[in-house]
N, C-alpha and C positions, 0 to 999 in steps of 0.2 A: 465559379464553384464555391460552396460555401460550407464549411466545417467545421461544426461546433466543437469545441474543447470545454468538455466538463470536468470538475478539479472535487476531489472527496474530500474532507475534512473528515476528523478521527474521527464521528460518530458515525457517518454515513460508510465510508471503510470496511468500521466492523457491522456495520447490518448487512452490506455487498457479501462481505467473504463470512462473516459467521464465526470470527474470531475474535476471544477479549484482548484488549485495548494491553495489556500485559504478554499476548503472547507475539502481537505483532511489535512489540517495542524487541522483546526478547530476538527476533528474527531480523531486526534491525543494529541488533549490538553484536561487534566482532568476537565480544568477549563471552559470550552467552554459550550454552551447547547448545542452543537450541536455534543459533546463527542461520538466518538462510541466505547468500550471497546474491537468490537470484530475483530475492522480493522487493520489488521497487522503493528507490528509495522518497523519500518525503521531501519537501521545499516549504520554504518560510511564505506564510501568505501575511503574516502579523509578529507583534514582538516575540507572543507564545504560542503560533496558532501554526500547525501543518498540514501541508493538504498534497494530495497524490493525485498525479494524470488517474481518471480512468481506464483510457485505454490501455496504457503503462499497467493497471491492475487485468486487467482484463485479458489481456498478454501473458500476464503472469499467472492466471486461473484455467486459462487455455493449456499452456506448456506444462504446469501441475497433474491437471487432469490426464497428460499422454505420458506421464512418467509412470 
């Protein structure tokens, strides 16, 4: 069985969900009101580069959509 895992980096992100690069940081900070606890969070691919499982987004545009 064979299962690819594809990884977004921040440009490809916000083309998937349709959101600027500002509101998914915002939804990533504790500190933010605009905090989402259940939006995946990002991994180091590079010194300054981040990149998100898809399916981990994917998951997360799923359970969005049924709230």
């Amino acid at each position: 069985m064979s299962t690819t895992i594809k990884v977004l980096r921040t440009k490809d992100l916000i083309a998937k969900i349709g959101m600027a690069r500002s509101t998914i940081y915002d939804w990533l900070d504790p500190k933010s009101p605009r905090h989402d606890c259940t939006f995946p969070k990002p991994f180091k691919i590079g010194k300054s580069s981040n990149a998100w499982f898809e399916h981990d987004v994917d998951r997360w545009l799923i359970l969005r959509s049924q709230s």
